[in-house]
Each structure stands twice: as C-alpha cells, then as structure tokens.
N, C-alpha and C positions, 0 to 999 in steps of 0.2 A: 203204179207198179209196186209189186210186194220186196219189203226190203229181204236183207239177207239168202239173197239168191244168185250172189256170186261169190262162190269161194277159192279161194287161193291155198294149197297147200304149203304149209310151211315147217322147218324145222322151229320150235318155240324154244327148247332150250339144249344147251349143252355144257354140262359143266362138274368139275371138282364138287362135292359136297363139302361142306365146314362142319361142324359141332355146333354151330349156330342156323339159323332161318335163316335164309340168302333169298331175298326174289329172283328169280330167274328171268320171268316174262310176268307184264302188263298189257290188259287189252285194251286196245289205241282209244283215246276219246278224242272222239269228232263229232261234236254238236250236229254238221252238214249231213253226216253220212256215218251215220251209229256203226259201232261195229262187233259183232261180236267172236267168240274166238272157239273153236271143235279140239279139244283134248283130246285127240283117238290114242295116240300109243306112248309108254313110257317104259325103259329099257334101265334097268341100273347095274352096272356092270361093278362088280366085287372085284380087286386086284391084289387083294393081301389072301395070307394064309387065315386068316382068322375071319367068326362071322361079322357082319356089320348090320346092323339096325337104320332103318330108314322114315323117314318122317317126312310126308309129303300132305300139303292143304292148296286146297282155292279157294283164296282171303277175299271178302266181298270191299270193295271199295270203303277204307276208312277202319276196316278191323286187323285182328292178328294173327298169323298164324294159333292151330290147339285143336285140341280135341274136337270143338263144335264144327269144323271144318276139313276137319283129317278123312285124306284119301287112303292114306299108309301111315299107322302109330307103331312105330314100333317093330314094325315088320323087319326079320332077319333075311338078311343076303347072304346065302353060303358062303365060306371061303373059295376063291378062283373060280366063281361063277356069275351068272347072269338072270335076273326075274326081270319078267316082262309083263306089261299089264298092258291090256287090249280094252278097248269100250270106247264110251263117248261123254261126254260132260260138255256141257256151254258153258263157258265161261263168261257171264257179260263184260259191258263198258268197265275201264277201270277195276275190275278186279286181278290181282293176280295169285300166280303159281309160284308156291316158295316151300321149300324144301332143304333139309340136313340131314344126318347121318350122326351116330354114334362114334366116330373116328372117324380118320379118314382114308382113303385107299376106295370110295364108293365115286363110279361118275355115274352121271343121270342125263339122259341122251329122251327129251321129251317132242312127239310131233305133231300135226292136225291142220288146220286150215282157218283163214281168217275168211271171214262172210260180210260183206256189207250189201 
C-alpha cells in the first residue's frame, strides 16, 4: 500500500508573531508511519494602524530559519488588514514552520493537512 494517502485536515498554526523566529508547528516523526505535512493556506491578520513586515520559512530538520528558506522576507501587512497566501508546500518529517514580524500587532492563522 502507497504511503501518504490518508490525509487529515488540520489547523498547523495560530498565533501572536514576536520580533523573533517562533516555531509554530513540527511535522510528527514516526519511524512506524512517516508522516508528512500539506501547507495549503496562511492568513496574517494586521491589527495596528501601522504597516508590519513578515517573515515566514520551512526549516528542514536541524537548520534555521533565513533567506535559503523564506516563504515571506520581508513582506509588508497593511495597516487593519489581512494577506492571504493560497498554494501547497510539503513539508517533510521533522521540519518545521517558524515565522516573526517586524513588531507586533501581526497574528498568523496557518492550515493544510497531515498524510501518512
């Protein structure tokens, strides 16, 4: 039987950004039953009067957030608004999704589905 043909939708993350890298989600390692993780959507909601800058990467197991990685460098969130980013990305075993802002006043509301 072919792996990764049952997936579960899930929310992956929700959360306050910091001025620093925060992990948000790691995808599960299980020797028995590999798993891996679908990024389809990410929402960052702007709550101040001012713009805010966002910083989002998928860190391969054992690296760091940066540039070689970066989904969003930099990218400006209007004031009192909301960008949204649609698509897909796999994320394998053990890597994860970590993400900050230039201040704060940015949440980041991440979805997709786990496969094993």
């Amino acid at each position: 039987m072919s792996n990764y043909q049952n997936v579960t939708p899930v929310q992956i993350a929700q959360a306050a950004l910091t001025t620093s890298y925060v992990t948000l989600y790691t995808v599960p390692t299980n020797p028995n039953t590999p798993t891996r993780t679908y990024l389809k959507d990410m929402e960052f909601c702007n709550t101040t009067g001012s713009a805010i800058n966002v910083y989002v990467s998928i860190v391969p197991s054992g690296g760091s957030a940066g540039t070689a990685n970066a989904i969003y460098y930099g990218t400006s969130v209007a004031a009192n608004s909301t960008l949204q980013w649609t698509g897909t990305i796999v994320m394998l075993t053990s890597s994860t999704l970590q993400a900050k802002a230039s201040t704060t006043g940015l949440t980041m509301t991440a979805s997709g589905g786990e496969a094993v």
